[in-house]
Every structure is written in structure tokens, then in C-alpha cells.
N, CA, C and O atoms as a Tinker XYZ file with bonds, in Angstrom:
   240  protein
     1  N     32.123000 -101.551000  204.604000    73     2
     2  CA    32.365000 -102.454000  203.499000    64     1     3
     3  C     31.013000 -102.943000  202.969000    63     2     4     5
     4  O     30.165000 -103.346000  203.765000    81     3
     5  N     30.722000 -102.912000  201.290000    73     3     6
     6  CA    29.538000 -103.145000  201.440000    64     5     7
     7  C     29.312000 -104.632000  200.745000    63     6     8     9
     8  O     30.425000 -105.138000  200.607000    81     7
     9  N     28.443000 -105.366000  200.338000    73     7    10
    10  CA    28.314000 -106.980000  200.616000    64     9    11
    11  C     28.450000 -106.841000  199.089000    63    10    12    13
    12  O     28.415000 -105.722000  198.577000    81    11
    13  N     28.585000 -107.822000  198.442000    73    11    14
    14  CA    28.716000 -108.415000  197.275000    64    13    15
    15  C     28.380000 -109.868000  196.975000    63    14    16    17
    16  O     29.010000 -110.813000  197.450000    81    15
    17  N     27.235000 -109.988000  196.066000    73    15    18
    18  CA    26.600000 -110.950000  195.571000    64    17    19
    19  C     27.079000 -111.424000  194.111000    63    18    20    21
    20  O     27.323000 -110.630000  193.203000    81    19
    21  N     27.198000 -113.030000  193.986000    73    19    22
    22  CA    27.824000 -113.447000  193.010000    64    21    23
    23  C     26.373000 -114.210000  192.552000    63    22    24    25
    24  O     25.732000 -114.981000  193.266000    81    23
    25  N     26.033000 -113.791000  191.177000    73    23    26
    26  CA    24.919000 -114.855000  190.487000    64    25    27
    27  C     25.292000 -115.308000  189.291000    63    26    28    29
    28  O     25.909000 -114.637000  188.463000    81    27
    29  N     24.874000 -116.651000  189.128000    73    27    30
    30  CA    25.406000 -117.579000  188.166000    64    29    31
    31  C     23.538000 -117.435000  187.389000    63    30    32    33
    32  O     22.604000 -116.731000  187.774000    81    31
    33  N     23.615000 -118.488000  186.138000    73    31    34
    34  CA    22.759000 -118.743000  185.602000    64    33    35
    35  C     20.865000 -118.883000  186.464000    63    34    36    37
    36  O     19.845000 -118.195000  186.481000    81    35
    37  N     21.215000 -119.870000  186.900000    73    35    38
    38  CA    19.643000 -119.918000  187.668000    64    37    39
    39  C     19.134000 -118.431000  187.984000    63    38    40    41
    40  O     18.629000 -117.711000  187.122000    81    39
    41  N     19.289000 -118.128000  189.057000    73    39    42
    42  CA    18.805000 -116.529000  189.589000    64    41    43
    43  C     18.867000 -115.887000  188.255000    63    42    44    45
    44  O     17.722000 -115.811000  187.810000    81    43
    45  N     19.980000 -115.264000  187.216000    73    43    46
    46  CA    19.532000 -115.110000  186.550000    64    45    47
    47  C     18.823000 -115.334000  185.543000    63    46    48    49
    48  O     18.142000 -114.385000  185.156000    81    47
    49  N     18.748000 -116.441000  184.893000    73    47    50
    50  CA    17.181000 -117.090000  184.284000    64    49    51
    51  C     15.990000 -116.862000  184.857000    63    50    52    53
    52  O     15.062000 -116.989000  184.058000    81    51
    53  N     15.555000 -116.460000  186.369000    73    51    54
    54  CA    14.752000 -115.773000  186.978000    64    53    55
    55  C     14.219000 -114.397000  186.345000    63    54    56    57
    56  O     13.058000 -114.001000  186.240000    81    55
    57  N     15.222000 -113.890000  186.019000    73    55    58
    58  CA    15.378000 -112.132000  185.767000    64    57    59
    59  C     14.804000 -112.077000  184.000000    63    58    60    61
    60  O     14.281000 -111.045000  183.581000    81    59
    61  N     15.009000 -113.462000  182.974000    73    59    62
    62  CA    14.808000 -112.864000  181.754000    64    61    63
    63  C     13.363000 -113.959000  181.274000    63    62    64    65
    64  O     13.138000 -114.642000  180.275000    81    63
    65  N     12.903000 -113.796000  182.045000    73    63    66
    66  CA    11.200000 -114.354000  181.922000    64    65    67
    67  C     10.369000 -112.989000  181.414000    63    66    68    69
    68  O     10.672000 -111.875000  181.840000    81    67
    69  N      9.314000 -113.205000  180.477000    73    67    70
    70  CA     8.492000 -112.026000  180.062000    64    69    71
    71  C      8.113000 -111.155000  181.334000    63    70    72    73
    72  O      8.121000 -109.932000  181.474000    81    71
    73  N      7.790000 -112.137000  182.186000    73    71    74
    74  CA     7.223000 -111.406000  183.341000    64    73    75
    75  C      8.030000 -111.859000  184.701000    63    74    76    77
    76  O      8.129000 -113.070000  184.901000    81    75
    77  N      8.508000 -111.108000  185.476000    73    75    78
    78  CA     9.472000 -111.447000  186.901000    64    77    79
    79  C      8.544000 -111.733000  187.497000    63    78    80    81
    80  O      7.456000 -111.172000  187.372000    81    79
    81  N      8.819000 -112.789000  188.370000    73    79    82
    82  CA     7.880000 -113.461000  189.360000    64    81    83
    83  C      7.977000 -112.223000  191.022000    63    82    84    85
    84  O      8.987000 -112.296000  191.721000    81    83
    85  N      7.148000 -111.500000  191.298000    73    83    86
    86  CA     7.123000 -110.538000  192.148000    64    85    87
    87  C      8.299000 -110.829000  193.624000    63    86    88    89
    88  O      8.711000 -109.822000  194.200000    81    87
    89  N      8.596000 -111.745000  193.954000    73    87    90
    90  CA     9.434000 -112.496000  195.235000    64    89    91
    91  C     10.964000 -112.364000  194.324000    63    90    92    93
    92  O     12.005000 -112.386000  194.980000    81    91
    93  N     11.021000 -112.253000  193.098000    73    91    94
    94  CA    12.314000 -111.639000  193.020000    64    93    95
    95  C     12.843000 -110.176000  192.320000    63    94    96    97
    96  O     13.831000 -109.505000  192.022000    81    95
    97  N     11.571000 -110.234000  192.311000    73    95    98
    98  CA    11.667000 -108.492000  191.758000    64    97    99
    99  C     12.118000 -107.771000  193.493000    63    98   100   101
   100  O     12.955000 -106.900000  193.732000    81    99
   101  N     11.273000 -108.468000  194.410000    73    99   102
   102  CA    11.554000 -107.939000  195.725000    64   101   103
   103  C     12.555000 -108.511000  196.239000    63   102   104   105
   104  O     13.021000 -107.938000  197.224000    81   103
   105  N     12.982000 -109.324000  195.955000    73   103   106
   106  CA    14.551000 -109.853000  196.855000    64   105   107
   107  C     15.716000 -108.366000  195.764000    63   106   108   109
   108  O     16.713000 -107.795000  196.209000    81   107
   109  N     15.087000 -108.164000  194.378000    73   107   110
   110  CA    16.508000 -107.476000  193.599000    64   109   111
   111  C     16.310000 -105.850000  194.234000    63   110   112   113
   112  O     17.071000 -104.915000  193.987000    81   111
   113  N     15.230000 -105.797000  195.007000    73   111   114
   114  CA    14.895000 -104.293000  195.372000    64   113   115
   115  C     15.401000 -104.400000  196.437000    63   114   116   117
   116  O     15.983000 -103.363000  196.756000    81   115
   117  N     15.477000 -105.397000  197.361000    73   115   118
   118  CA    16.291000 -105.475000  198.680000    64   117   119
   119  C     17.834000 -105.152000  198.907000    63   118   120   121
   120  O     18.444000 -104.459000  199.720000    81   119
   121  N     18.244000 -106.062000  197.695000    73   119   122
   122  CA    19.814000 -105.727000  197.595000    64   121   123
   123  C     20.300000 -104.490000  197.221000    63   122   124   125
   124  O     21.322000 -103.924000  197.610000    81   123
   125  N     19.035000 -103.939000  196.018000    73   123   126
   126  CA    19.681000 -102.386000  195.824000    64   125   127
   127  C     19.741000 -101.210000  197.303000    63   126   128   129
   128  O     20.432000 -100.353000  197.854000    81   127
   129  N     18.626000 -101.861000  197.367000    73   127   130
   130  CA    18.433000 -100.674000  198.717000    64   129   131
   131  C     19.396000 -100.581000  200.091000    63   130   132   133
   132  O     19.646000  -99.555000  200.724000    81   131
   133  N     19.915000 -102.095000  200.404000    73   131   134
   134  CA    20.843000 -102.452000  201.100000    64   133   135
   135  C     22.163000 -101.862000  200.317000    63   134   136   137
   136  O     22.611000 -101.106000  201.179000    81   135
   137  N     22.683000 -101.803000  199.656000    73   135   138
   138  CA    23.587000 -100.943000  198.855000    64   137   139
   139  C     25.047000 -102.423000  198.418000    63   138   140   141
   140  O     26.276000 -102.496000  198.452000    81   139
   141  N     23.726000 -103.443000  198.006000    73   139   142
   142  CA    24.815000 -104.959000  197.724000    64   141   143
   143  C     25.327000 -104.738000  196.143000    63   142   144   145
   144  O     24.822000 -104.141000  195.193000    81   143
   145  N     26.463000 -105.435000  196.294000    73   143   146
   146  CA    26.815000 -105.320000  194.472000    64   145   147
   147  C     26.736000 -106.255000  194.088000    63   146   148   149
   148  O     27.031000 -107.130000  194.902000    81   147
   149  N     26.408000 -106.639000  192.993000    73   147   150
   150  CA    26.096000 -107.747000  192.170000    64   149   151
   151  C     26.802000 -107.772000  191.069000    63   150   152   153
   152  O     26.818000 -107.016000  190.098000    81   151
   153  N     27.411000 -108.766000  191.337000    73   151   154
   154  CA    28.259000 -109.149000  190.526000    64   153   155
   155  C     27.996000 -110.564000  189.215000    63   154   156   157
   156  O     27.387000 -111.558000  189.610000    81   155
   157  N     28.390000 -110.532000  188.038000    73   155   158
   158  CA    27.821000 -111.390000  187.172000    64   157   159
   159  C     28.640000 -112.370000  186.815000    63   158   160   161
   160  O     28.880000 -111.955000  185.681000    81   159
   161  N     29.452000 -113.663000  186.930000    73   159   162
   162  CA    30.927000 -114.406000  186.255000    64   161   163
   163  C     30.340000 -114.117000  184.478000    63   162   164   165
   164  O     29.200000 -114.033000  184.022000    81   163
   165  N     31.576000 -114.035000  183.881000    73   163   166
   166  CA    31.628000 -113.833000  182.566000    64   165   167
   167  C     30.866000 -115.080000  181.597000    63   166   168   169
   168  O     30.226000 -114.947000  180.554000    81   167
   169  N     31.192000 -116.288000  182.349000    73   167   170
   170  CA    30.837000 -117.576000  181.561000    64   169   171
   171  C     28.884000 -117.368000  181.918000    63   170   172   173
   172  O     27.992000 -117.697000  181.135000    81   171
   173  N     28.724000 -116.827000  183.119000    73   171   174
   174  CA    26.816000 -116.801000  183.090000    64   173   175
   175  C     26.846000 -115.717000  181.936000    63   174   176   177
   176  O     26.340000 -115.945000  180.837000    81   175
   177  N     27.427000 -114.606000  182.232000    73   175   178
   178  CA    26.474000 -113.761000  180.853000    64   177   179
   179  C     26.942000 -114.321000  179.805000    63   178   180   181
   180  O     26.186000 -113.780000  178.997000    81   179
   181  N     27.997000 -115.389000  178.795000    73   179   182
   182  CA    27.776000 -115.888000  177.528000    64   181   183
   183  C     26.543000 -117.535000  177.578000    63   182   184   185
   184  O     25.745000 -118.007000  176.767000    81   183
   185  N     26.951000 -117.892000  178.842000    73   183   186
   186  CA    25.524000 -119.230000  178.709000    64   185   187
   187  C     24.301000 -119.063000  178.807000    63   186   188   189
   188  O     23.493000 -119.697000  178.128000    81   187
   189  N     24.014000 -118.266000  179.589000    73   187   190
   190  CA    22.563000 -117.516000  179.751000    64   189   191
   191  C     21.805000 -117.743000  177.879000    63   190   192   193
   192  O     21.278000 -118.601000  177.170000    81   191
   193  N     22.126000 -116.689000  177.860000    73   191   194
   194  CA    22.252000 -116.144000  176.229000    64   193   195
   195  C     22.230000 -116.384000  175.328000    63   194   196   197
   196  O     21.547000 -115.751000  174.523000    81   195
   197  N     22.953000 -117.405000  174.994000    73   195   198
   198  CA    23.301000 -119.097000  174.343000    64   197   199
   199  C     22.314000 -119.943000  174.723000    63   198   200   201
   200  O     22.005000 -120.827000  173.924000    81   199
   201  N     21.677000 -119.866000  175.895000    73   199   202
   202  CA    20.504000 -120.896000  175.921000    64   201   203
   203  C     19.592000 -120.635000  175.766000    63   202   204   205
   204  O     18.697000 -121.458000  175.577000    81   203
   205  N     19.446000 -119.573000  175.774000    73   203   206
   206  CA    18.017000 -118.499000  175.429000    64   205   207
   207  C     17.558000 -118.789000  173.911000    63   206   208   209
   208  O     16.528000 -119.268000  173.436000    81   207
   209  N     18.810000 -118.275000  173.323000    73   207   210
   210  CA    18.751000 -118.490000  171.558000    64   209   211
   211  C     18.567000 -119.532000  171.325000    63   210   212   213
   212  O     17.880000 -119.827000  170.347000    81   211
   213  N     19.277000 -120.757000  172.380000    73   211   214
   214  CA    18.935000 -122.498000  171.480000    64   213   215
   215  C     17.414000 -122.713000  172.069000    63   214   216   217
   216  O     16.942000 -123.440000  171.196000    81   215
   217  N     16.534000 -122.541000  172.883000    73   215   218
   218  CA    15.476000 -122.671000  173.081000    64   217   219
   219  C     14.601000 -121.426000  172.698000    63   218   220   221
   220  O     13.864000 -120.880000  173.519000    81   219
   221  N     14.708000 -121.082000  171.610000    73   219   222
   222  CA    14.006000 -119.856000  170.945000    64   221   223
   223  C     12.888000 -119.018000  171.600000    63   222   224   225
   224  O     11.785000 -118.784000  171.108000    81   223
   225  N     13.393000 -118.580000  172.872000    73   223   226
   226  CA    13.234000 -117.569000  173.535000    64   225   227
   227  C     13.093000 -116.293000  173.862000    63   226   228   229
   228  O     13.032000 -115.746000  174.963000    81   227
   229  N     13.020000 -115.624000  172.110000    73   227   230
   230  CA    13.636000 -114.255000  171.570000    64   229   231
   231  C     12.742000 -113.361000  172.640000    63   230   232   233
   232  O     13.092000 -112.183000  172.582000    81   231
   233  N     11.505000 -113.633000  173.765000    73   231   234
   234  CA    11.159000 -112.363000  174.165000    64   233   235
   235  C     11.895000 -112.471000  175.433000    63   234   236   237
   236  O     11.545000 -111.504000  176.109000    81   235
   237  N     12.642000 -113.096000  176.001000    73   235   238
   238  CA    13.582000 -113.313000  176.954000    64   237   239
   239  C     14.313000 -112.251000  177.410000    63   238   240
   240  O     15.173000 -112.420000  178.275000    81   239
């Protein structure tokens, strides 16, 4: 059975910075390699997104 990871906003707000901070580029290489699924709730990928645009963030 293989593990499954649930990420909300924070962690991902991690991921849409110009530049990934190297400690989570290596935690997201861990999980692939471990063979984890990652899973996204629907309401993080429309708020994410939405907050990006209201804090004019376009290289996000």
C-alpha cells in the first residue's frame, strides 16, 4: 500500500516562489522516490491562485 500525502495551501505556497528553497525541493524528491502520492484538496488549488493574483505575484 503506498502512503498518501494531503497538502493544503502553506507547503504549497512553498512550491510557487521564483526560486524553491532547496529543503523542499528535497523533501518533494523524497516522496517521489518513496513512491508517496500527493494529493491536492480542490479548495487549495482555487485559493492558492486567488491569492497569488490578489498580491500580484504573476511570476509565481
Amino acid at each position: 500500500m503506498s502512503r498518501v500525502i494531503l497538502l493544503h495551501t502553506h507547503p504549497l505556497s512553498k512550491l510557487t516562489y521564483p526560486k524553491i528553497d532547496p529543503k523542499v525541493q528535497q523533501w518533494l524528491k523524497s516522496l517521489q522516490e518513496s513512491k508517496t502520492t500527493i494529493r491536492i484538496p480542490e479548495i487549495a488549488d482555487y485559493e492558492l491562485p486567488c491569492e497569488l493574483i490578489r498580491e500580484g505575484k504573476s511570476r509565481s
